[in-house]
N, C-alpha and C positions, 0 to 999 in steps of 0.2 A: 870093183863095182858090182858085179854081180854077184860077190860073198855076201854085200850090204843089204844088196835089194832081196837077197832070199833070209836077212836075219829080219828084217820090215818084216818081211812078209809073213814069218813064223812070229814074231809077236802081234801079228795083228790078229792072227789065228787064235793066239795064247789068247788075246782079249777079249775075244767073240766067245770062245769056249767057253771062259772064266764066266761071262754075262749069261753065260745058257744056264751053264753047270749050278753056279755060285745060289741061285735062290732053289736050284731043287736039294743041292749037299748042305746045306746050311740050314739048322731050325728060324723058323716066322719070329720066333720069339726072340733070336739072337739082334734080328735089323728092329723088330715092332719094339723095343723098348729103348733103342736109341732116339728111332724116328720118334715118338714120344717125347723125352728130353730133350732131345733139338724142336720140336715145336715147342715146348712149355717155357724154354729157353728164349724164345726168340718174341715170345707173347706177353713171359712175365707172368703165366696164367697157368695154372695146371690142366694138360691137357690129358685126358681119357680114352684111350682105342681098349673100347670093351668087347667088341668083334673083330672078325679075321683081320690081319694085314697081308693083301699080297703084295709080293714086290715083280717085276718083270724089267730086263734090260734091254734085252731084243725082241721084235725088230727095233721098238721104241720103248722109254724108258715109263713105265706104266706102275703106277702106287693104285689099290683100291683098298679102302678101308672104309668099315661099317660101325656102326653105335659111338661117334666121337663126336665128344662135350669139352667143352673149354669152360673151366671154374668162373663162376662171377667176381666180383672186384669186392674187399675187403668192405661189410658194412653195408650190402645189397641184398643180402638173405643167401640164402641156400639153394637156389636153383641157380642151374647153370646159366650162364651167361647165354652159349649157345651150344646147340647139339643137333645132329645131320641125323638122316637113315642110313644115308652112303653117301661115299665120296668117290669121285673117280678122276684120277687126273694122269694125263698124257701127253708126253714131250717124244717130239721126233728127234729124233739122236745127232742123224748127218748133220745139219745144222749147226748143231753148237760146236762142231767141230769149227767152223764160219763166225762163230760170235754172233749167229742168229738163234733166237727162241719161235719157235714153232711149236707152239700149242695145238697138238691135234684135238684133244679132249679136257674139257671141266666141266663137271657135272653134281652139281648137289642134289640131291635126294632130298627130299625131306626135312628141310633145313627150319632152325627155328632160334630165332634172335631175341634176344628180350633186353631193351633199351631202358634203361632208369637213370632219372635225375633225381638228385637231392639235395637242392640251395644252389651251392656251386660246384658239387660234384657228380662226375657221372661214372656209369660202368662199363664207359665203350673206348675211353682213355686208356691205351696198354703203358702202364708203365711201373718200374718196381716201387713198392708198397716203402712208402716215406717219401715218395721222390713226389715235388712241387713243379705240375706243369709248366713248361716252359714261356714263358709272357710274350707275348706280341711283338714281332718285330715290325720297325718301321722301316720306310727308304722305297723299300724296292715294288711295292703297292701289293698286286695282288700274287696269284699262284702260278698266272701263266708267263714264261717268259723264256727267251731262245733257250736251247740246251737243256730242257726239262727232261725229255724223252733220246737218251744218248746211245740210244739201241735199236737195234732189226727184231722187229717180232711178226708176228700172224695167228690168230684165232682160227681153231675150227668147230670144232661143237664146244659150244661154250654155253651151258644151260642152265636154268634153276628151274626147279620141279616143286611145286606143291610147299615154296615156302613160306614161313610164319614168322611177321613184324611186330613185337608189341613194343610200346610207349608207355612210360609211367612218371606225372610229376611227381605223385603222392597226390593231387589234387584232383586231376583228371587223366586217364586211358585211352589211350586208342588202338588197334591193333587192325593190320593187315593179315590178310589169308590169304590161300590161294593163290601164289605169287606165283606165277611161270613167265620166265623171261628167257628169249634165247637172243643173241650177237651175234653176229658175223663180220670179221673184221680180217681180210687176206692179207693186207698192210699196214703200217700205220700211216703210210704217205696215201693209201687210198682209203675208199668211204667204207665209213663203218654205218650197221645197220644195226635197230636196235628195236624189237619186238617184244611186247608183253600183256598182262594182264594182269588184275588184282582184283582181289573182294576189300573193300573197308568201312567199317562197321554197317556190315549189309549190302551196300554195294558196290555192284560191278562193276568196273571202270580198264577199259583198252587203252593203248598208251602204241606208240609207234614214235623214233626219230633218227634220221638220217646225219649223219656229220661228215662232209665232202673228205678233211682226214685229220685221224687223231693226233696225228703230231704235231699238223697244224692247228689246233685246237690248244694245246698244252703250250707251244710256245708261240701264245701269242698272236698269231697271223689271223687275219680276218678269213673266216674259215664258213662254208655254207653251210646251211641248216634247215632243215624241214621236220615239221614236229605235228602230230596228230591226235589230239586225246578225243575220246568217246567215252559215254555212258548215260545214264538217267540223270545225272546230275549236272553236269556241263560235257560239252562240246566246244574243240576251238582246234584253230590250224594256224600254223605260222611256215610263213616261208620267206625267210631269209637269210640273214648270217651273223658268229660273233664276229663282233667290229675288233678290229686291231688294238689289244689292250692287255693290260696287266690282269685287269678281274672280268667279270664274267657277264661282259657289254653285249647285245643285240642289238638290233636294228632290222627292219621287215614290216611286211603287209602283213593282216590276222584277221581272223573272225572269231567270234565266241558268240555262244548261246547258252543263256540257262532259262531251264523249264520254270524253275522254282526257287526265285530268291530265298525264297523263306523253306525250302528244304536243304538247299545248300546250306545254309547256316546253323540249320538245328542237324547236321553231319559234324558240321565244324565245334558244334557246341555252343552255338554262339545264340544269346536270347533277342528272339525279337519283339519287337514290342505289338499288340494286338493290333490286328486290322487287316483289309480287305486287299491294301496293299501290295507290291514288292512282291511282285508273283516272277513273270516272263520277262528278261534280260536279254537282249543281243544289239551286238556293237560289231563293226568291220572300221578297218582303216591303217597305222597304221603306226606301231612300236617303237620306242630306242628309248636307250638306259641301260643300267645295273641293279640289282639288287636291294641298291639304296635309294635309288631314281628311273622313277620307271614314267617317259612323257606318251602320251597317247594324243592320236591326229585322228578325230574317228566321222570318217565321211560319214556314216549312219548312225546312232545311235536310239535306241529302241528301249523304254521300260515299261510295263505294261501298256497304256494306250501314248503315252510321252514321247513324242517320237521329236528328232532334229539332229545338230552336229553340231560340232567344238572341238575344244581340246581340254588336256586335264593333266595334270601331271600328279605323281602319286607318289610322297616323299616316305621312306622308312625307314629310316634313321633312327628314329626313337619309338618306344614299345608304342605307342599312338601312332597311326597312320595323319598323315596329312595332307590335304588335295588344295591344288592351285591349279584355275583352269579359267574359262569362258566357253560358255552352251547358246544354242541359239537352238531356239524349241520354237514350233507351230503355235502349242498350245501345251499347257502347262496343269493342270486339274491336281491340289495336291492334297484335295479334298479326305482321297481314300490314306491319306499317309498321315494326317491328324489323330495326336493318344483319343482314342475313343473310350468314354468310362461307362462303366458296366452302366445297361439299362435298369432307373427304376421305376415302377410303375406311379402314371402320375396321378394327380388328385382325382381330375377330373379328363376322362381317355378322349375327350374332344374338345378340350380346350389346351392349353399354355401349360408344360409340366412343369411339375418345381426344378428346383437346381438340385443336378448331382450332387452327392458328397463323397461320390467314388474317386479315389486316388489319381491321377493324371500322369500318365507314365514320361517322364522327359528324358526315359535313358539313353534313347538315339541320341541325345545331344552329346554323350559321352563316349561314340562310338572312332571320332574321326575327328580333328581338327579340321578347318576348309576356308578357304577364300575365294569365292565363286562370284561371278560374274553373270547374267544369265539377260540375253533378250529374248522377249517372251512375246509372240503377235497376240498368245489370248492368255490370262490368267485366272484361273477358278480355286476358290476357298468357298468351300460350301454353296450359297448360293450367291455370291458375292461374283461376277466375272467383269476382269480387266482387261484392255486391249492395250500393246503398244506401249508395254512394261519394259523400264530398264531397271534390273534389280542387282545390287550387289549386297550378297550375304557371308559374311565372315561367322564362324563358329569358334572360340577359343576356349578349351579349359570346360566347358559346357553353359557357354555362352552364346547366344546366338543374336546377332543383329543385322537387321534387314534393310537396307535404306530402301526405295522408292525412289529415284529420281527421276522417273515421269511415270507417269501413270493418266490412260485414258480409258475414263470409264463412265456410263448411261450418258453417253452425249457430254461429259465435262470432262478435264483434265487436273490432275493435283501431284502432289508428292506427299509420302507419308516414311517414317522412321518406326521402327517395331524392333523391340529388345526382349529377351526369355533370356532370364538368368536361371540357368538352372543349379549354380555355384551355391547360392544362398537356400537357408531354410528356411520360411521355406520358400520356395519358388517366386521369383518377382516379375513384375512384365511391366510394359510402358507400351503407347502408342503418342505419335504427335503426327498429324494427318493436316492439309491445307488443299480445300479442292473445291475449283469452282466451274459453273457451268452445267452443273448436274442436272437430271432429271430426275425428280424426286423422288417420284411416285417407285420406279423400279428399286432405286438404290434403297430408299428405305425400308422399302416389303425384302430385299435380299437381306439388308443390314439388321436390322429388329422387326423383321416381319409388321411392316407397319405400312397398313394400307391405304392411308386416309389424305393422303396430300399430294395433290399434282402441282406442278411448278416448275421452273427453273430455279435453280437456288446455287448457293457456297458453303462451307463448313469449314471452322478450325476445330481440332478437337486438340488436347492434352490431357492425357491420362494414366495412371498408374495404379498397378496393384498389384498384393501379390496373393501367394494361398496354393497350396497341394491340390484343390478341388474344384469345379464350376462355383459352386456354392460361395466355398470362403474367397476367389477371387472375385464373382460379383458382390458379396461383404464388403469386400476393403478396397470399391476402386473408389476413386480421388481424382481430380483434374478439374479442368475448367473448357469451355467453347462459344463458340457464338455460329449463328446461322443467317441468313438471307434467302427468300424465295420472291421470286416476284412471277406475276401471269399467271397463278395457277387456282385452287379451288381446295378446300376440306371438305372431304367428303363421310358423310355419312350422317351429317346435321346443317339444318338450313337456318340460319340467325332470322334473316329477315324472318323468314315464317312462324319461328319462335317469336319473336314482337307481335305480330298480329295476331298469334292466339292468346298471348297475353291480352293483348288490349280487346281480344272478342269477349275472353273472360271478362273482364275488369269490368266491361261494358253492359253486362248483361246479357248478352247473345253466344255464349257461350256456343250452346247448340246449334245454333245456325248452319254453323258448318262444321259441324261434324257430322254429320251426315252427306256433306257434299264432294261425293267423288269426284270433281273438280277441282276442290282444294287441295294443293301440295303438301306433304307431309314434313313437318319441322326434322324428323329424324328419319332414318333407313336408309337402305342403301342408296335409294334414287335421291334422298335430301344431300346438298351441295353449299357450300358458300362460297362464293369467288370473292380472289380477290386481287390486287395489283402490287401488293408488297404484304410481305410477312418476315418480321424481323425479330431478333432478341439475343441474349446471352444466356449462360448457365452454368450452376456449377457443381460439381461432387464430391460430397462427402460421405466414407460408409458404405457409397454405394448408393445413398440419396443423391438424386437430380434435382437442382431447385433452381425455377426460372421465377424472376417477377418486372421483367418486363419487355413482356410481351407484346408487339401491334400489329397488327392487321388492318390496310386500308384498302377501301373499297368503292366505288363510286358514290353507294348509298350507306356504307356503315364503316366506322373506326370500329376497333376491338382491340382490345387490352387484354392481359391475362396476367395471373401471377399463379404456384403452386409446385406441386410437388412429383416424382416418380420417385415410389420407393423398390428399387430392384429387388432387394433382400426379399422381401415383402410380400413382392409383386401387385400392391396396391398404386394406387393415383390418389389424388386429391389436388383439382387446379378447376380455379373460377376465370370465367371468362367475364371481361366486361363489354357487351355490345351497343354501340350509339346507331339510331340510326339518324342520318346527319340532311339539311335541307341542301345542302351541296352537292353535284355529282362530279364534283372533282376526285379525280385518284389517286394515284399514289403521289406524298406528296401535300395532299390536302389538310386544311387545319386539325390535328387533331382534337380540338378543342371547342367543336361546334355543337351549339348545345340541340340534342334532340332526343330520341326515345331512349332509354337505359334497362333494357332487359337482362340481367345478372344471370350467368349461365355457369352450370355445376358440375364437371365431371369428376366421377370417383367411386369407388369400387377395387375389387379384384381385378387381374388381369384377365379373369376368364367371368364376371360379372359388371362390366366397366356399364355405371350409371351415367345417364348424360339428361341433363334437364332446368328447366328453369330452376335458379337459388333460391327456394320458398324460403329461409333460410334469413339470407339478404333482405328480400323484399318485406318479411315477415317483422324484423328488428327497426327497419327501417317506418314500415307503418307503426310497431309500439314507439318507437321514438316520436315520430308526429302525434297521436295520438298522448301522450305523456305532456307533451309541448303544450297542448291545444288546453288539455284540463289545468295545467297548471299558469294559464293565462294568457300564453305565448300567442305569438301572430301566426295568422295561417292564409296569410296572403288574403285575397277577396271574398274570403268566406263568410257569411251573415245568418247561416245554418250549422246546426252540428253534420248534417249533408253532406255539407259544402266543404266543411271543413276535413269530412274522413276523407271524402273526393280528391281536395289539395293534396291531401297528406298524402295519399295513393301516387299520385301525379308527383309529386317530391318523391316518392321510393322509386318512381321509372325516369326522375332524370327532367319532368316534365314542373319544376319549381314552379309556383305562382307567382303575379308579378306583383308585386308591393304598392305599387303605385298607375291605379287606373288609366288606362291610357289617352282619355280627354287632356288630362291635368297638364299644368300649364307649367315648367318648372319656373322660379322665382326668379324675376330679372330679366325676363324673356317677351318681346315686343310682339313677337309671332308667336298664333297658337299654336303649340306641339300637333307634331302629326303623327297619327296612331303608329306604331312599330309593326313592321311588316311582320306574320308571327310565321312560324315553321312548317310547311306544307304537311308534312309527318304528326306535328302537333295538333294541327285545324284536325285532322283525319281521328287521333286519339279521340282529342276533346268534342268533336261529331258524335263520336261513340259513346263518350260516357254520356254525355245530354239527352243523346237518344232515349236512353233508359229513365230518364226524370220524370217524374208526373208536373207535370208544369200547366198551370190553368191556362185556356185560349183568350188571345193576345187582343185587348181591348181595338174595335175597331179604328183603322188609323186615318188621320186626316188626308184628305186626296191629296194634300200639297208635302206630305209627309214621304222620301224614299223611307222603301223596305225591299227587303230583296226576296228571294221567290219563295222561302220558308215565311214569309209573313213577321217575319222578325228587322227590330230596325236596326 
């Protein structure tokens, strides 16, 4: 026994001596060109040690080698793959006598990667030149699973120093710099620690994460986790763990923050579409998924002023991202997120500019499939605000459709459907809206800035069109609707008062009052019509609006209307027809009560809209009586040519003569006819025009004779 333990003991000496001896009696050159071919061997890649190689055995077994490059892969150019400043690596000896690996030191220098793709091949696949990567195994899921890691190890300086990432499709680059990452990992059944840093493309970005222990990581086990990134561009922490699984499942609390949606993106390469938009991002709450499916639970959610919570799930499965979720937002403004097209300057800088024919960028709709959900307490589209919005919007393919099923907004409630195809060329849209209760005056000055009508009212609209531009979709829109307002007023012209300056005209007394700051002005802003129902239909073609029938009822006036808005245009052209009626019935009352007919004209530009009595109307209407009257015709009681322009005046407003004297007796009739009561509105005209008569003084009348207080019988 003790011959045994002194021949141990002398070869254990032999092999310590050998380990000292062996790298100072032996040339670099004899091991550096083996070491060599067993890497290039094992890589499949030609490896290069252009500087020193030392070797060392004791106390631990120490390789350092400088200026080493690994060839790139067949059909990737001429630069190397990858190449270091230095390498240093260090294994503790006693150990592996244990079947343990103890890594005291790895350390790159200088290291410098260069990653290329090309279709389906790449340069970071090691494998010999002819060979056909190996295809996808199925069964067993993913990478983690018992027995992955069937060994004892430990980290000690484990570092990368100053190194360099690049990316190339052929299409687009990216490259990392500045890579310093160190590890520490004492076991693999204990926590490994994982620090660093990187520049990419510009910036700076720190990275920190924790894993409770690597073996439990690799096979499988639900394993803790805590992860930290920092920089200018995002911010976010998670704290939780991989969940027990074949691939590479989390689950955890998180927060993120980005300063600058729209710088994040132009890092990623990614174009956004213009606007004032998509600045400040952050969310907290609360992660699980894989790779492919990633669900988010986020108590806060935050994008510029859009603040509320939900959930979202984020599927990416296919080179398209796809979101399935439900949001519940405060308020909702997506004002600032609408393609905004370039300004052009408009005709006239204080009035209504023309239509764009700037481009309209719909490329967001091609960024993300989505099926979203969203209740909404306020919702803003330019000046348009909804309260108490339930919207669900589906995005497919670069489609996008909005339903509405409820919507409360200026005091009414409706539902509306909105479609943007952005599939077709060019671009197609539709709206179909049903909403009643409104207040009119708000929605319509938010809607087409249109300030002229107070009321309660309803609306269906359908509409379609489509066009790359403001311009060519107000061109091509199409559809049909109808409206209802009741209790409310147009403002900015007074009917009634337009009849009485007619008839002060007509009368002769034109001047009377016009001078009389007393009297109400037919138009401006303080002119008003009220009324108790305002009703019609209408329809589009082109982009032409055309309604023709129009009413308006009023205690003292019907109104009819028929005519045109030409959007394209931006002209009008619509006659009003005003009765004023002896009735003060309202809404509801005879259309058909015959009284004053003053024909009202508006039309013009959008930014010169003419509003005025139809000289027009009234003007064809008197050649017409007058035409009648020469050519023989009746002109009702007339026994003058006078009398007769007078009638024919009185027929252009609606105010016909009566054919038959009102004494007369009709034929068959035992009782004498009784005079017809005539129209308080009319006695008032026909006051006016007589006034102006020269009429000789009324022979003195017999005491037994009535006359009334004008001396007239």
């Amino acid at each position: 026994m003790t011959r045994l333990l002194q021949v141990i003991f002398v070869l254990i000496v032999l092999v310590i001596g050998a380990a000292i001896i062996i790298p100072f009696v032996l040339p670099p050159s004899f091991y550096q060109e083996r070491v060599r071919l067993a890497a290039s061997e094992a890589l499949h890649r030609d490896v290069t040690l252009d500087g020193e190689l030392e070797l060392r055995l004791l106390p631990r077994i120490e390789i350092r080698a400088s200026n080493v490059s690994i060839a790139n892969a067949e059909g990737f150019g001429d630069a190397s793959f990858a190449e270091m400043g230095e390498m240093r690596v260090a294994v503790k000896l006693e150990p592996l006598l244990s079947r343990r690996i103890e890594i005291a030191e790895f350390v790159l220098i200088d290291p410098v990667i260069r990653l290329q793709q090309r279709g389906g091949r790449n340069n970071w696949t090691m494998a010999e030149a002819g060979d056909t990567p190996p295809a996808a195994t199925g069964g067993d899921g993913g990478f983690r699973r018992p027995g992955a890691l069937p060994l004892e190890a430990s980290f000690g300086d484990v570092r990368i120093e100053n190194g360099t990432i690049s990316y190339s499709d052929g299409d687009q680059s990216h490259d990392i710099t500045g890579l310093d990452l160190a590890m520490g990992l004492p076991s693999l059944d204990g926590p490994m620690q994982l620090d660093g840093a990187l520049s990419a493309n510009g910036e700076r970005m720190s990275f920190s994460a924790r894993i409770a222990s690597l073996r439990g990581f690799f096979e499988g086990r639900e394993t803790g986790l805590l992860f930290d990134l920092g920089g200018n561009l995002v911010t976010a922490h998670f704290d939780g763990s991989f969940r027990e699984s074949a691939d590479l499942s989390v689950d955890g609390a998180f927060n993120t923050t980005v300063p600058s949606i729209r710088n994040l993106a132009r890092f990623a390469g990614v174009d956004m579409p213009p606007g004032d938009g998509l600045r400040r991002f952050s969310t907290s709450g609360r992660i699980a998924g894989d790779p492919a499916h990633i669900a988010l639970t986020a108590d806060a959610i935050r994008l510029d002023e859009i603040a509320g919570s939900g959930r979202l799930t984020v599927i990416l499965e296919n080179a398209k991202p796809r979101l399935d979720g439900a949001l519940s937002l405060a308020i909702l403004d997506i004002t600032p997120y609408l393609p905004e097209p370039a300004a052009e300057p408009a005709a006239d800088p204080a009035g209504i500019a023309p239509w764009s024919e700037a481009p309209i960028d719909l490329a967001g709709l091609g960024l993300v499939d989505a099926d979203l959900r969203l209740s909404v307490g306020t919702l803003k589209f330019g000046e348009i605000e909804v309260s108490e919005t339930e919207l669900r919007m589906r995005v497919l393919n670069r489609r996008l459709e909005a339903n509405l099923t409820q919507i409360a907004l200026y005091e009414g409630r409706g539902t509306a459907d909105i479609v943007v195809n952005g599939r077709s060329r060019p671009p197609s849209y539709s709206l179909r809206a049903d909403l009643t209760g409104l207040d009119a005056e708000p929605f319509l000055t938010a809607v087409a800035g249109f300030e002229r009508l107070r009321g309660t009212g309803a609306m269906e609209l359908a509409f379609t069109s489509s066009g790359a531009s403001q311009a060519a979709i107000i061109q091509g829109l199409a559809g049909n609707g109808q409206f209802s307002f009741s209790d409310g007023a147009i403002t900015g012209l007074n009917v009634a008062q337009t009849i009485r300056n007619v008839s002060s005209f007509v009368s002769g007394n034109g001047n009377s009052s016009a001078g009389d700051s007393e009297t109400p002005a037919a138009t401006g802003e303080s002119a008003e019509t009220d009324f108790s129902a305002l009703t019609g239909t209408f329809t589009a073609n082109a982009g032409r609006i055309s309604n023709s029938d129009l009413l308006l009822l009023s205690p003292l006036l019907r109104i009819t209307g028929s005519g045109w808005v030409n959007l394209p245009e931006q002209t009008v052209d619509y006659r009003l027809q005003p009765r004023a009626v002896a009735s003060i019935q309202g809404q509801g009352g005879d259309r058909d009560l015959q009284g004053i007919t003053v024909p009202v004209r508006i039309r013009g530009g959008f930014n010169n809209v003419n509003i005025g009595v139809d000289t027009e109307a009234v003007g064809q209407a008197l050649l017409t009586g007058a035409v009648r009257n020469a050519l023989g015709g009746s002109s009702g009681d007339a026994t003058t040519p006078e009398d007769a322009v007078r009638n024919t005046l009185l027929n252009a407003l609606g105010l016909g003569g009566s054919s038959q004297p009102a004494g007369d007796q009709p034929e068959g009739s035992e009782e004498p006819a009784q005079p017809q009561a005539e129209d308080p509105a009319q006695q008032l005209l026909r006051g006016l025009l007589n006034r102006g008569r020269n009429t000789p003084p009324p022979d003195p009348a017999p005491a037994e004779d009535p006359a009334d207080g004008n001396g007239n019988r």
